[in-house]
C-alpha positions as CSV (number, residue, x, y, z in Angstrom):
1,X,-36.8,-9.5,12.0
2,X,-37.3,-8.3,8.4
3,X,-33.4,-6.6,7.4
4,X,-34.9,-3.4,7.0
5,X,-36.7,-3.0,10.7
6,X,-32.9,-3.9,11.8
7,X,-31.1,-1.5,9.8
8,X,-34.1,1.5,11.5
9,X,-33.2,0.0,14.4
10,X,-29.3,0.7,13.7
11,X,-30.1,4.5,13.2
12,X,-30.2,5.3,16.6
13,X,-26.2,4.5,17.0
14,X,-25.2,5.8,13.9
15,X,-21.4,7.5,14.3
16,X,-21.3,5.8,17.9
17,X,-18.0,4.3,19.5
18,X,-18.6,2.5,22.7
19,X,-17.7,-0.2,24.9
20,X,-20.7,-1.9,27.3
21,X,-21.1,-4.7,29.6
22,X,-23.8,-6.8,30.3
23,X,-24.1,-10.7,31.5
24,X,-23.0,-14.2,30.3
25,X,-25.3,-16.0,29.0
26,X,-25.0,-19.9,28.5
27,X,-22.4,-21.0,25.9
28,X,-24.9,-22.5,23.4
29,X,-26.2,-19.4,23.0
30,X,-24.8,-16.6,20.8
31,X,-26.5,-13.6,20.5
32,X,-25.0,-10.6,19.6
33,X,-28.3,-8.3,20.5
34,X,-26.1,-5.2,20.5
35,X,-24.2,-5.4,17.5
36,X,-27.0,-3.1,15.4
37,X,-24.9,-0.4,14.8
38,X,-25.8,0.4,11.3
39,X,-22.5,1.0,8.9
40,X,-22.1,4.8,8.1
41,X,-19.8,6.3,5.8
42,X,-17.8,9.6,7.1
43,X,-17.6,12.2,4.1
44,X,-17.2,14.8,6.5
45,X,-14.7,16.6,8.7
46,X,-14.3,14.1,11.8
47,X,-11.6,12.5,13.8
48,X,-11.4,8.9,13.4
49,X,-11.0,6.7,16.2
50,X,-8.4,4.6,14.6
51,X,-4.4,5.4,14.2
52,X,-2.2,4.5,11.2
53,X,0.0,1.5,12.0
54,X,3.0,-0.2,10.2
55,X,3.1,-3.8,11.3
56,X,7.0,-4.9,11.5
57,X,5.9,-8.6,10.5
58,X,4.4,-8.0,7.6
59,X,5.2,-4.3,6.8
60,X,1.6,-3.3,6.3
61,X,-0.1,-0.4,6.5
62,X,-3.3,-1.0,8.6
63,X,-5.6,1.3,10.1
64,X,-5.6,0.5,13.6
65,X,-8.1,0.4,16.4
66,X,-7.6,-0.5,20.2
67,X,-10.4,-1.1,22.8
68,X,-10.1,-0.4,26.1
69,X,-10.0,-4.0,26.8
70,X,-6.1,-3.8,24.8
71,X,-7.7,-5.3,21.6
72,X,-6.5,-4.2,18.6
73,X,-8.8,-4.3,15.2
74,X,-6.5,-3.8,12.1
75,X,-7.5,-3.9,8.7
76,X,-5.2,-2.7,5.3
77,X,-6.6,-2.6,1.9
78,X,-4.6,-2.3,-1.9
79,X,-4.2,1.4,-2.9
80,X,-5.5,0.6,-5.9
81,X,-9.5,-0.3,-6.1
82,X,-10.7,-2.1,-9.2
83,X,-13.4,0.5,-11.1
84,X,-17.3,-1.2,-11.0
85,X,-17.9,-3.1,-7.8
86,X,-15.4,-3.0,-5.1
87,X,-14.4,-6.5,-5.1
88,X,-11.0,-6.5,-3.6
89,X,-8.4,-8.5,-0.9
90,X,-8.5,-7.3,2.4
91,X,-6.4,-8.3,5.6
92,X,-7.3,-8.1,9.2
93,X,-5.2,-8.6,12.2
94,X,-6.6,-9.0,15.4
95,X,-3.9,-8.6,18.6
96,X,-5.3,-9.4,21.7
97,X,-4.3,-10.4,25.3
98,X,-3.8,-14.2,25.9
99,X,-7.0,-14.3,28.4
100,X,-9.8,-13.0,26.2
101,X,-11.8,-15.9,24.9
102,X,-12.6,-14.4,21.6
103,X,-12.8,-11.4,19.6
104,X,-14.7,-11.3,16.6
105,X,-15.2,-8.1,13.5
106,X,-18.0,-7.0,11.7
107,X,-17.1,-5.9,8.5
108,X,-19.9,-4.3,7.8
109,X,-20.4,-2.2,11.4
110,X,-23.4,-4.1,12.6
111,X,-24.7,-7.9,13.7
112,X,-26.8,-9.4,10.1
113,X,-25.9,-10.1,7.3
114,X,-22.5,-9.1,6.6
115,X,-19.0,-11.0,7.1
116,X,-18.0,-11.7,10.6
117,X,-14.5,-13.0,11.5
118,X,-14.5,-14.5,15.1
119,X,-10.5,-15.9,16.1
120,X,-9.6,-17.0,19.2
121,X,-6.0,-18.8,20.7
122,X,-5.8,-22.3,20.9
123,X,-3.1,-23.4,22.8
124,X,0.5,-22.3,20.5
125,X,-1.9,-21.8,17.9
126,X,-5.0,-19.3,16.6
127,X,-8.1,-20.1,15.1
128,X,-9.8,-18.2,13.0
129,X,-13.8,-18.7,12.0
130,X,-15.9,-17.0,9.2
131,X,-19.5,-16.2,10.3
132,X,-22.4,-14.6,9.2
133,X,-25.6,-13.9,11.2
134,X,-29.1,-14.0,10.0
135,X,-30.8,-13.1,13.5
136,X,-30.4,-12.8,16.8
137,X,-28.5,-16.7,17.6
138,X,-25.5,-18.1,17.2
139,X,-24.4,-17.2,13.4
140,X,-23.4,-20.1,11.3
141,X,-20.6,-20.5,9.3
142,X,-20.1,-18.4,6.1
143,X,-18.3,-19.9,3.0
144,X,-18.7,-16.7,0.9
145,X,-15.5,-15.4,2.9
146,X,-12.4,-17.1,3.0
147,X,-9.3,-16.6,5.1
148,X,-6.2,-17.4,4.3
149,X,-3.4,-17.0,7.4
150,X,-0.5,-15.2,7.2
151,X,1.9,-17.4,9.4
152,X,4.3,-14.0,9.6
153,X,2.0,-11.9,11.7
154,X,0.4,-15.2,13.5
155,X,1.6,-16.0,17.1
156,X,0.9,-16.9,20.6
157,X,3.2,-16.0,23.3
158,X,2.7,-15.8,27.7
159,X,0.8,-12.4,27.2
160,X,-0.8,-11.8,23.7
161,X,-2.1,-13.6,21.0
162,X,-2.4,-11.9,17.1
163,X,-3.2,-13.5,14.2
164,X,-2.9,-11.9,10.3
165,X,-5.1,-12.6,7.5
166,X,-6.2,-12.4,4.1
167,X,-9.7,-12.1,3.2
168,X,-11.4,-12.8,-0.1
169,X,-14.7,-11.9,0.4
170,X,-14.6,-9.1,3.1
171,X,-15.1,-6.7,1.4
172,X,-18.7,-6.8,-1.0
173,X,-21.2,-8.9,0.7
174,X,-25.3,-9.5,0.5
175,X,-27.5,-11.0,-2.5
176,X,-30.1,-9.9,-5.0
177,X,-32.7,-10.3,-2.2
178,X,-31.1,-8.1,0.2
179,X,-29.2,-6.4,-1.8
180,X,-25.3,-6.1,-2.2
181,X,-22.9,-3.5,0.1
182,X,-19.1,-2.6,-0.6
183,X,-16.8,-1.8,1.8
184,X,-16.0,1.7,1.0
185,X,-12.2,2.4,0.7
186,X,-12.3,5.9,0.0
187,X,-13.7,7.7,3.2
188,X,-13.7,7.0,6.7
189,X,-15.8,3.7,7.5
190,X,-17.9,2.7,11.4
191,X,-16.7,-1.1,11.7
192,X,-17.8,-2.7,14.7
193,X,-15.7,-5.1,17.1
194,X,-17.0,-7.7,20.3
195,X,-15.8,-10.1,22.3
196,X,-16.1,-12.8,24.9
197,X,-13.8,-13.2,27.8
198,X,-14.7,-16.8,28.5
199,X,-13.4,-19.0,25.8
200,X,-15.2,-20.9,23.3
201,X,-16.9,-24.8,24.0
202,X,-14.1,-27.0,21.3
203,X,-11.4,-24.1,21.0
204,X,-9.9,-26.2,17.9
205,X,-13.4,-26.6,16.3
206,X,-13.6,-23.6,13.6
207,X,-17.5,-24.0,13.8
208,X,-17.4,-24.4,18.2
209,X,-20.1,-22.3,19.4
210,X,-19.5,-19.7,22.1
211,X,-20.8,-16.9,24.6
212,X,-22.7,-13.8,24.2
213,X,-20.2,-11.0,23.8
214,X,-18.8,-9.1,27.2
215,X,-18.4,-5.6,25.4
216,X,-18.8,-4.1,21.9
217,X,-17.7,-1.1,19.9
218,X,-18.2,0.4,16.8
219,X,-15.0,2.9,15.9
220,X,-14.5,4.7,13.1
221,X,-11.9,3.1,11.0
222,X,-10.1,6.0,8.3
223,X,-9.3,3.3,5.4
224,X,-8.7,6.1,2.7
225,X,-5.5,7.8,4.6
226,X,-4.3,4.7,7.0
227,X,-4.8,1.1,5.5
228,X,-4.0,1.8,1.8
229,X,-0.9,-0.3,0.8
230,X,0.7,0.2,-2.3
231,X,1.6,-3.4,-4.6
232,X,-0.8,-5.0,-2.1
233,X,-1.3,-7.8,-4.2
234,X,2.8,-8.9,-4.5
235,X,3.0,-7.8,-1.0
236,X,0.7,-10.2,0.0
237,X,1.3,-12.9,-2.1
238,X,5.1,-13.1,-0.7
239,X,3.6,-13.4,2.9
């Protein structure tokens, strides 16, 4: 499907925040068919559907989302944006309950062709994978975005998992074919979330392949007023 029949296709849930079920399929396949929520920028009065959150691990500001499963999608930003193209660090921390198989971000509020980070627990541990998807199978791995982990807002315990991390890459994504989109840090943003309560085939395998999403969403995420962080860069750096 050409990118601009999916994006028409997207139209029809722009400004939507949802949660939906539907069956499992096999675990070789991953398709996340309703992920087409096309990304939409709020520049106009409405309530977002995240909350501003200090994290006590890292002392963050994030804008905060939970799903009715008890996920929580949190991304912060620098409070300072470079002038041009918005090229900037980004962290996302994902809390989640210690029996969902995975839980994966679209960073740009819809399935193709934008950065998708998938983390699930492994044991004591969390693993985190960079994806990107091209169509409707199970997306590959994307290099463009790296992750590094922030071991001070990383745990497992008996009833949560959350891991914390940087992103280089997160936040301008696309090429001259398609053409390039920023993350806009400025207005309210839709993001979109899913996720899989079985868990994946090789949980320690980065690139394991996994099941078709339970339940999706695709909240409004206020960036400009929640996830700003002033010195983000030092503040960071001494994570």
């Amino acid at each position: 499907m050409l990118f601009s029949e999916v994006a028409a296709r997207a139209a029809a849930f722009l400004g939507l925040s949802m949660e939906s079920h539907g069956p499992v399929l096999p675990t070789c396949i991953l398709t996340y068919l309703s992920l087409l929520a096309a990304p939409v920028t709020r520049q106009f009065a409405f309530e977002p559907d995240s909350i501003a959150y200090e994290d006590p691990d890292t002392g963050l500001n994030f804008s905060s989302y939970t799903s009715a499963r008890g996920i929580s999608w949190r991304v912060a930003i620098p409070e300072d944006i470079p002038e041009g193209d918005k090229i900037f660090d980004t962290v996302l921390q994902v809390e989640a309950p210690i029996d969902v198989g995975w839980a994966g971000f679209a960073w740009g509020g819809h399935m193709t062709y934008n950065p998708l980070t998938i983390v699930w627990p492994n044991g004591n541990d969390v693993v985190l994978s960079s994806r990107i998807a091209y169509g409707y199978y199970s997306p590959p791995e994307y290099p463009n975005a790296e992750y590094r982990i922030v071991k001070t807002g990383t745990h497992v315990n008996a009833t949560h998992f959350q891991i914390t991390a940087v992103c280089t890459g997160c936040s301008r994504w696309g090429d001259e074919d398609i053409g390039f989109t920023e993350l806009d840090p400025e207005y309210d943003s839709t993001l979109a979330f899913a996720y899989g309560d079985y868990p994946v085939d090789t949980p320690e395998d980065p690139s394991s392949t996994f099941g078709i999403h339970d339940s999706l969403g695709h909240p409004v995420f206020s960036l400009g007023t929640q996830a700003k962080n002033a010195d983000f860069a030092s503040k960071i750096e001494q994570l």
